[in-house]
C-alpha positions as CSV (number, residue, x, y, z in Angstrom):
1,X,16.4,14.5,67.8
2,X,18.7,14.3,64.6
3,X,18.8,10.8,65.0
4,X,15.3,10.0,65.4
5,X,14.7,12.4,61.9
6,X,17.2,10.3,60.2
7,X,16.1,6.8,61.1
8,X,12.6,8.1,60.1
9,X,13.4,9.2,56.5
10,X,15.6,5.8,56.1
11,X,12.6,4.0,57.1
12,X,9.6,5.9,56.3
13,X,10.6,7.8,53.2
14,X,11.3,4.6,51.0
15,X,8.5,2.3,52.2
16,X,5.9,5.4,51.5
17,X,7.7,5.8,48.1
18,X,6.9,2.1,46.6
19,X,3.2,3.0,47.1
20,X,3.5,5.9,44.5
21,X,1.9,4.8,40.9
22,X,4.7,5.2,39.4
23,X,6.0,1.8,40.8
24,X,3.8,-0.4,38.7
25,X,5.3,-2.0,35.7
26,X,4.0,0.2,32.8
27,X,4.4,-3.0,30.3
28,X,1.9,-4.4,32.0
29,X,-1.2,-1.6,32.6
30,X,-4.8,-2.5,31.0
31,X,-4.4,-1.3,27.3
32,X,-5.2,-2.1,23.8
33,X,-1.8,-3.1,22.6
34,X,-1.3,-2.6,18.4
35,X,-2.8,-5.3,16.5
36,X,-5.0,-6.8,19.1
37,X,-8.8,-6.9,19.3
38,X,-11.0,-6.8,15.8
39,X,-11.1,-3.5,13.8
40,X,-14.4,-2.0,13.1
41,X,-15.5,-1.4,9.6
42,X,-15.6,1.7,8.4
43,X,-19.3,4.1,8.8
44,X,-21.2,4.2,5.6
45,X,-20.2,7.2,3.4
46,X,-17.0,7.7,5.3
47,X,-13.8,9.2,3.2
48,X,-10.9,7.7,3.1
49,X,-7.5,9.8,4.7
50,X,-6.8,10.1,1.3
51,X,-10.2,12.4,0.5
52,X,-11.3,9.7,-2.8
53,X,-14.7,7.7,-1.6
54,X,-14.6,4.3,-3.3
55,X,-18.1,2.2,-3.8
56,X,-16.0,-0.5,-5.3
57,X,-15.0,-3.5,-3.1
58,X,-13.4,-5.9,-6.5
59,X,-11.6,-5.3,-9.8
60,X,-14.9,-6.8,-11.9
61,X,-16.4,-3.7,-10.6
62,X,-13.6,-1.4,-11.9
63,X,-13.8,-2.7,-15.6
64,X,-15.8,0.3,-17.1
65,X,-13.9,3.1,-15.2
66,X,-12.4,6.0,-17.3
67,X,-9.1,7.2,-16.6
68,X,-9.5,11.0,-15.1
69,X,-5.7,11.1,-15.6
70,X,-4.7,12.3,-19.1
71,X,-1.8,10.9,-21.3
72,X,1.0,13.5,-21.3
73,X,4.5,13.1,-21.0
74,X,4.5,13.9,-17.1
75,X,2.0,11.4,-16.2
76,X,3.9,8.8,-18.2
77,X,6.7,9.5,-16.8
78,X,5.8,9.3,-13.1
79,X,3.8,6.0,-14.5
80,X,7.5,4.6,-15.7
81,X,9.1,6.0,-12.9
82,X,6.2,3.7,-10.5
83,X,6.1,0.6,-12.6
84,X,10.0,0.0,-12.2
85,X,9.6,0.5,-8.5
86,X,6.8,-2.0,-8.0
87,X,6.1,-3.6,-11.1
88,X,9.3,-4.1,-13.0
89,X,10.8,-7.1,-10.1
90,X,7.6,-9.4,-11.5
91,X,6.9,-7.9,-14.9
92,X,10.7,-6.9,-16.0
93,X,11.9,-3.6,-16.7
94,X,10.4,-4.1,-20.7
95,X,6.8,-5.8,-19.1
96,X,7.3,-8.7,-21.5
97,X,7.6,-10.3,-17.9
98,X,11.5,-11.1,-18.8
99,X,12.1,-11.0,-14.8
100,X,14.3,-13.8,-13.1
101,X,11.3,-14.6,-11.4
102,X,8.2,-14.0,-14.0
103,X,8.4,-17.7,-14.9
104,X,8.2,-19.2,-11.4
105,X,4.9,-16.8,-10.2
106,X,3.4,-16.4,-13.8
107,X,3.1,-12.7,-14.1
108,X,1.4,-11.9,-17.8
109,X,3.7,-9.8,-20.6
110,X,1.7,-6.6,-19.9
111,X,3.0,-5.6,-23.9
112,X,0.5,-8.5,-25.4
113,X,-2.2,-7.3,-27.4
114,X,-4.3,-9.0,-25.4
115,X,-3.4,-6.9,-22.3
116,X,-3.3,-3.4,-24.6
117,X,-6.5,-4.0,-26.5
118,X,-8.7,-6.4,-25.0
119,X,-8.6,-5.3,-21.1
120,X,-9.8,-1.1,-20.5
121,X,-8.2,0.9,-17.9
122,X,-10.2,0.6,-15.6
123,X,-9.6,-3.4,-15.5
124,X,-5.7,-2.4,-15.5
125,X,-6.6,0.1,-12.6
126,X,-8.5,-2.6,-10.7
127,X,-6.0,-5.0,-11.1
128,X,-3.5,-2.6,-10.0
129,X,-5.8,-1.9,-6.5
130,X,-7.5,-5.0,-5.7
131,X,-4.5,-7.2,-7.0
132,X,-5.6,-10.8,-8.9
133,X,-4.8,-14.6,-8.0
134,X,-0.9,-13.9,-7.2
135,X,-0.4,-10.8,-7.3
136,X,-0.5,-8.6,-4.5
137,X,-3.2,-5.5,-4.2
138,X,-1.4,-1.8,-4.2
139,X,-4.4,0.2,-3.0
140,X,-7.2,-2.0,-1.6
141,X,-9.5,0.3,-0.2
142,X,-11.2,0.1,3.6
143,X,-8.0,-2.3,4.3
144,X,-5.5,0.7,5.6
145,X,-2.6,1.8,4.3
146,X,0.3,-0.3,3.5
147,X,3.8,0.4,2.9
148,X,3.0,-0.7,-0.4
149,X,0.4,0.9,-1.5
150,X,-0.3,3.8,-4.2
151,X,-2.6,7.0,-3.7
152,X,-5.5,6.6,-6.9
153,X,-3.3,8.9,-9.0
154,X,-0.5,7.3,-9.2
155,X,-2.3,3.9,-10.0
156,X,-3.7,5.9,-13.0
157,X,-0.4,7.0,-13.8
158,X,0.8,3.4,-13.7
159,X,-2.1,2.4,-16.0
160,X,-1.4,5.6,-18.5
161,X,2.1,3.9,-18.6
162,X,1.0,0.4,-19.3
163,X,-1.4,1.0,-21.7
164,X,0.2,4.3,-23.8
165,X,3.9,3.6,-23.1
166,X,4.9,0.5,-22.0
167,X,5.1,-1.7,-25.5
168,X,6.7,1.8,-26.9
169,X,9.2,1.5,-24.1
170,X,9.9,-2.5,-24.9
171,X,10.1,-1.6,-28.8
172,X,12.5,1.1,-28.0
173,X,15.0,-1.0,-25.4
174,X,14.5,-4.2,-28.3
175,X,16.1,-1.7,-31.1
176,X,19.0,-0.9,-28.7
């Protein structure tokens, strides 16, 4: 009787076992995998993560915007501390674009009056979001969130910098 137990759980046991669901290749189940299939826009009057609704889609659109972000020394100092992360590599660390590579892509010396008294923030801030013919957008909205890109505040810290203490900054590291 032992030995007809035995050679029924030898035989039995492990046939019954590949039968379970757990013997199908996970890999390969039905399922969305990341980055395939079409994403769906997002419903009209939907917030971002973020909590800021945008209406604008392009940096024409941004020109008239006013800067909620005062001038003060903090926000100009997070606004350095931001443009040397992500600007400074194409700009330079003065903005006079005086980068190794500001020649070869054509990035613009953000200390030129035409940049500090012919464009407004909100053009800067644009620019900034929605990026322009090389360079890359930091905060396009609806497009999710890149590694690269910067909440609404601190692209209005960025501009604060740009426009109230960038050419300030380039006078200052001239002198020296």
């Amino acid at each position: 009787m032992k030995r007809l137990i035995m050679v029924f759980t030898l035989i039995v046991v492990p046939t019954s076992v590949f039968a379970w669901p757990w013997s199908q290749d996970m890999m390969n189940q039905p399922s969305i995998k990341p980055q395939e299939g079409q994403m769906q826009p997002f419903p009209k009057r939907s917030v971002p993560v973020a909590g800021i609704p945008t209406v604008y889609t392009d940096r024409e659109q941004t020109k008239g915007l006013a800067n909620p972000i005062k001038v003060s020394q903090a926000s100009l100092k997070k606004g350095e501390t931001l443009f040397k992360i992500y600007c400074a590599a194409c700009h330079g660390l003065t903005g006079k674009a005086d980068s190794p590579v500001s020649n070869k892509i054509g990035a613009i010396d953000l200390t030129d009056d035409y940049v500090q008294k012919d464009l407004t923030e909100g053009w800067v801030f644009g620019t900034i979001t929605f990026g322009s013919a090389i360079m890359p957008a930091y905060g396009k909205p609806g497009e999710g969130g890149g590694s690269n890109d910067l909440s609404v505040e601190e692209r209005w810290h960025v501009v604060n910098y740009v426009k109230h203490g960038l050419a300030k900054a380039a006078r200052n590291m001239a002198s020296n």
